[in-house]
N, CA, C and O of each residue as an XYZ file, in Angstrom:
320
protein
N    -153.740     19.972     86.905
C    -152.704     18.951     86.821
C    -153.347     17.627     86.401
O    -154.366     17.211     86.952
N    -152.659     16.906     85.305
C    -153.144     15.722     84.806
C    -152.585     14.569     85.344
O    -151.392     14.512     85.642
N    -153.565     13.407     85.528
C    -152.780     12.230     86.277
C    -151.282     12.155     85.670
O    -150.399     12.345     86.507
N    -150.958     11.965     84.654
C    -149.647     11.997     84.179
C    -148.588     13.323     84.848
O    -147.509     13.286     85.440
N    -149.428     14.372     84.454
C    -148.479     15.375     85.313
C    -147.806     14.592     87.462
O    -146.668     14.561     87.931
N    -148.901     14.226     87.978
C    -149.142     13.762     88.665
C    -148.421     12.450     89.078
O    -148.258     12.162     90.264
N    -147.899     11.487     87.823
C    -147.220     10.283     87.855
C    -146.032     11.122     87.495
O    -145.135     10.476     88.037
N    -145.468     12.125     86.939
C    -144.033     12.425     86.718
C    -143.581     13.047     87.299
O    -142.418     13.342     87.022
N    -144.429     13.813     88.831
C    -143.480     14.422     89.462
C    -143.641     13.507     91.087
O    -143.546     14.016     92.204
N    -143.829     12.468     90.854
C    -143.738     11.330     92.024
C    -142.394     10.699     91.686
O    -141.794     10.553     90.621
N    -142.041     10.278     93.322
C    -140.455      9.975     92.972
C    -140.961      8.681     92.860
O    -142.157      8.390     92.884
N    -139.457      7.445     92.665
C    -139.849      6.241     92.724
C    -140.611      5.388     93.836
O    -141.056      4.347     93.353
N    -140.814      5.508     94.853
C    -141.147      5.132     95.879
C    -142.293      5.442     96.431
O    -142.753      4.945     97.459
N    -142.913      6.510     95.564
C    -144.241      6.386     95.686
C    -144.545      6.036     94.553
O    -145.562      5.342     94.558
N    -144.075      6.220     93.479
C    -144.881      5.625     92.491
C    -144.779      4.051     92.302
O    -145.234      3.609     91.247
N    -144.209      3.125     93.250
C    -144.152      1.906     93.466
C    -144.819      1.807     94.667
O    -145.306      0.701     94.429
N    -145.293      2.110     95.921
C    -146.412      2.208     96.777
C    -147.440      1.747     96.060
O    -147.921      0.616     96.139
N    -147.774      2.603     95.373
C    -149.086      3.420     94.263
C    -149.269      2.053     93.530
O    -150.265      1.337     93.434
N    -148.171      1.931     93.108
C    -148.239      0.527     91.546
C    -148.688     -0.982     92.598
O    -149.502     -1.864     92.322
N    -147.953     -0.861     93.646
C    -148.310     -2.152     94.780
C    -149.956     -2.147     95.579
O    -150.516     -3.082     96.151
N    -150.340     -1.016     95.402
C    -151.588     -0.443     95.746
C    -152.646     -1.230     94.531
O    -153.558     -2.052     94.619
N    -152.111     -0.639     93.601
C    -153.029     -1.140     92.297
C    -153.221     -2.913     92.340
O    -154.215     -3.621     92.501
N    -151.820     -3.213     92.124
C    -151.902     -4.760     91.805
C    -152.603     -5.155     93.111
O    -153.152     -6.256     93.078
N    -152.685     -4.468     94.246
C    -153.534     -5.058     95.504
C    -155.254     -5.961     94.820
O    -155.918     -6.989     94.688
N    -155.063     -4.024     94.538
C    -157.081     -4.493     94.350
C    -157.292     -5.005     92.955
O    -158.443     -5.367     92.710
N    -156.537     -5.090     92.135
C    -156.752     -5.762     90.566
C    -156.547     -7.671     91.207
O    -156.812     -8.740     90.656
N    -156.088     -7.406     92.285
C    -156.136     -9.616     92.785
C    -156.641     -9.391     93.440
O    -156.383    -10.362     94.151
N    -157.465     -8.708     94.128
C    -158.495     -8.946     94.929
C    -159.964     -9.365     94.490
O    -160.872     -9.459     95.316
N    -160.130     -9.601     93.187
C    -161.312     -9.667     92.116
C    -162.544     -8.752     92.655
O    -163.644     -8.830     92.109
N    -162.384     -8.169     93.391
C    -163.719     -7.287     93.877
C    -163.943     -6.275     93.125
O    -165.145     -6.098     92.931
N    -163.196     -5.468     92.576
C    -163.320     -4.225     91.715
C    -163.763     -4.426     90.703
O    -163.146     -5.261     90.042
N    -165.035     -3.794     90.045
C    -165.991     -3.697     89.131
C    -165.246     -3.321     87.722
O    -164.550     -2.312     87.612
N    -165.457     -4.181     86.736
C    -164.837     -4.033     85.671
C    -163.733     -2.920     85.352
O    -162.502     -2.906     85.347
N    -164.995     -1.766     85.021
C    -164.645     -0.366     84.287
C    -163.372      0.248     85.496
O    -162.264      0.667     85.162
N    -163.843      0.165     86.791
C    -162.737      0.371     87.748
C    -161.149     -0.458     87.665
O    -160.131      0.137     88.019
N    -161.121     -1.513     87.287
C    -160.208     -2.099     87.045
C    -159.381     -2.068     85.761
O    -158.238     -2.518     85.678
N    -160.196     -1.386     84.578
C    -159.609     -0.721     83.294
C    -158.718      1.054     83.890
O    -157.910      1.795     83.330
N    -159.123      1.081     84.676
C    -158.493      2.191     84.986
C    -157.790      2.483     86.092
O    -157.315      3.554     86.471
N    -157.779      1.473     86.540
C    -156.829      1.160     87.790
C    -155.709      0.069     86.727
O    -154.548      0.277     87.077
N    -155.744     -0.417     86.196
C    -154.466     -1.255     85.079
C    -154.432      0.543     84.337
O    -153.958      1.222     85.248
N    -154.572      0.980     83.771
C    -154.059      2.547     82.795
C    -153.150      3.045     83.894
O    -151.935      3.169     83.741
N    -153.790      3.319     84.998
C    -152.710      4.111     85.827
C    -151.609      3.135     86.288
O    -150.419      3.442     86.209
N    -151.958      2.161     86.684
C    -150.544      1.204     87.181
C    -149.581      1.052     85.826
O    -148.380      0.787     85.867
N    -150.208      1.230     84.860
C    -148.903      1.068     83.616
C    -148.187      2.186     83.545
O    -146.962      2.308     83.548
N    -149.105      3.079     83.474
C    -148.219      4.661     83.452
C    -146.928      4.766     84.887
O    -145.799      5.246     84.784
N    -147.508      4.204     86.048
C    -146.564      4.076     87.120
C    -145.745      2.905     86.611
O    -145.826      3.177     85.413
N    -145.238      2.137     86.639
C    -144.745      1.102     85.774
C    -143.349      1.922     84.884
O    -142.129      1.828     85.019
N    -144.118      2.631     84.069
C    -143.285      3.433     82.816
C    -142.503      4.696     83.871
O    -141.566      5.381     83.462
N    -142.967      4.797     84.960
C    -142.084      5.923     85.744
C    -141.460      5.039     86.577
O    -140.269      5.345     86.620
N    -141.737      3.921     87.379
C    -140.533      3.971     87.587
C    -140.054      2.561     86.411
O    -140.546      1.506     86.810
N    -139.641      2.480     85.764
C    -138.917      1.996     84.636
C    -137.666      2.914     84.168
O    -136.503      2.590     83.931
N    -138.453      4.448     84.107
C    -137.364      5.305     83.442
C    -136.622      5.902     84.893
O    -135.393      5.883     84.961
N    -137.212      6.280     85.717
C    -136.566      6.244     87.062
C    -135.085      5.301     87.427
O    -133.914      5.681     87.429
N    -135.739      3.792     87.756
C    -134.212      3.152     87.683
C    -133.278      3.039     86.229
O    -132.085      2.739     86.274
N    -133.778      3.237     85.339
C    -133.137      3.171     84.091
C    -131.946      4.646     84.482
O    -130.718      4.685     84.400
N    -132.823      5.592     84.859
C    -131.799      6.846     85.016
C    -130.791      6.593     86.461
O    -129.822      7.308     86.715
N    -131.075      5.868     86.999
C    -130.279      5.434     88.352
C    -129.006      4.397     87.603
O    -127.776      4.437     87.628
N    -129.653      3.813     87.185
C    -128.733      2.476     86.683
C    -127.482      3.418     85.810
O    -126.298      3.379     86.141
N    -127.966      4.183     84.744
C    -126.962      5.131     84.510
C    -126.114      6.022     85.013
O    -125.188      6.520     84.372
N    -126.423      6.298     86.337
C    -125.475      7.096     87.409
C    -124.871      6.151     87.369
O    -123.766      6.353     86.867
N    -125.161      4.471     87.865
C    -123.780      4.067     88.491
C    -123.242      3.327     87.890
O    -122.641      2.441     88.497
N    -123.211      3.359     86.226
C    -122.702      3.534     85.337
C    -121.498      4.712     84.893
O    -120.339      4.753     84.480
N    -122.314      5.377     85.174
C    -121.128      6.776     84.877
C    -120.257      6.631     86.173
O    -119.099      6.358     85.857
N    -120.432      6.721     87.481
C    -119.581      6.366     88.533
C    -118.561      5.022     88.467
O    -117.344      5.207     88.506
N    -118.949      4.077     88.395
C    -118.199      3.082     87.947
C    -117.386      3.014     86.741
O    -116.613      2.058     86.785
N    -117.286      3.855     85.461
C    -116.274      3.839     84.782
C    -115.210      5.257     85.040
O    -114.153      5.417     84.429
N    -115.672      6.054     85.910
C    -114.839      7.375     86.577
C    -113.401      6.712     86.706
O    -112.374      7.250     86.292
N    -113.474      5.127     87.509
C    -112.126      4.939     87.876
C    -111.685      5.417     89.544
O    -110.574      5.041     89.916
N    -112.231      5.937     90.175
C    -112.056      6.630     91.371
C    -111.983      8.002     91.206
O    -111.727      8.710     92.180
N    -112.227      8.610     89.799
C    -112.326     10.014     89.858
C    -113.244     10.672     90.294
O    -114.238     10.171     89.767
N    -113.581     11.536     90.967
C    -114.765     12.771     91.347
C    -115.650     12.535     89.994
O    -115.300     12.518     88.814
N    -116.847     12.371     90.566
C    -118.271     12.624     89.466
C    -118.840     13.935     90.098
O    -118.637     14.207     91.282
N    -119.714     14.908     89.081
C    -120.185     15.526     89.608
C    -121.443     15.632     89.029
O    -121.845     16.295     88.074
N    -122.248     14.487     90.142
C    -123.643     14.230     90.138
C    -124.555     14.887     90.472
O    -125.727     14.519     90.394
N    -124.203     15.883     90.867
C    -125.356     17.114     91.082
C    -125.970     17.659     89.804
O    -127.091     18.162     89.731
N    -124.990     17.481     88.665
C    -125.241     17.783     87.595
C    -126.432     17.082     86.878
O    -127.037     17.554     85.915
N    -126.607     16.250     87.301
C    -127.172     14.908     86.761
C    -128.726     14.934     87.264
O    -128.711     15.186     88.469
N    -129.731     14.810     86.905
C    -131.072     14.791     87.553
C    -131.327     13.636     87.204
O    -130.914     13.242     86.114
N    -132.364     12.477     88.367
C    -133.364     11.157     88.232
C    -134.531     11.840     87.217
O    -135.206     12.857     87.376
N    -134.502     11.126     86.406
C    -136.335     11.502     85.635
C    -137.548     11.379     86.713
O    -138.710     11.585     86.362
């Protein structure tokens, strides 16, 4: 499994843990260059998940809100 495999099957909430984790030690100036090039790669890739995460949320309640009060059937529907 590749870090990416790894960032896409994390829901939002860890992959915002994770991203709050990163920006920790990237302001903490202690982390040694090359560590900090790759601690920013992975926080962007988390970033881009959850980006498309609420992007796919924001569209549920989108689709719910123009229903009108009709039944949605959101089961149908998967979060990225």
């Amino acid at each position: 499994m590749t870090a990416s495999d790894d960032i896409s099957s994390m829901s939002f909430e860890q992959a915002l843990k994770e991203l709050e984790d990163i920006v920790g030690k990237l302001e903490s100036e202690s982390t040694p260059l090359e560590e900090s090039i790759q601690l920013f790669e992975r926080g962007n890739e988390l970033k881009l998940r959850c980006e498309t995460t609420l992007k796919a949320a924001e569209e549920k309640v989108q689709i719910i809100e123009h229903a009108g009060g009709k039944p949605v059937a959101l089961h149908d529907m998967k979060l990225q």
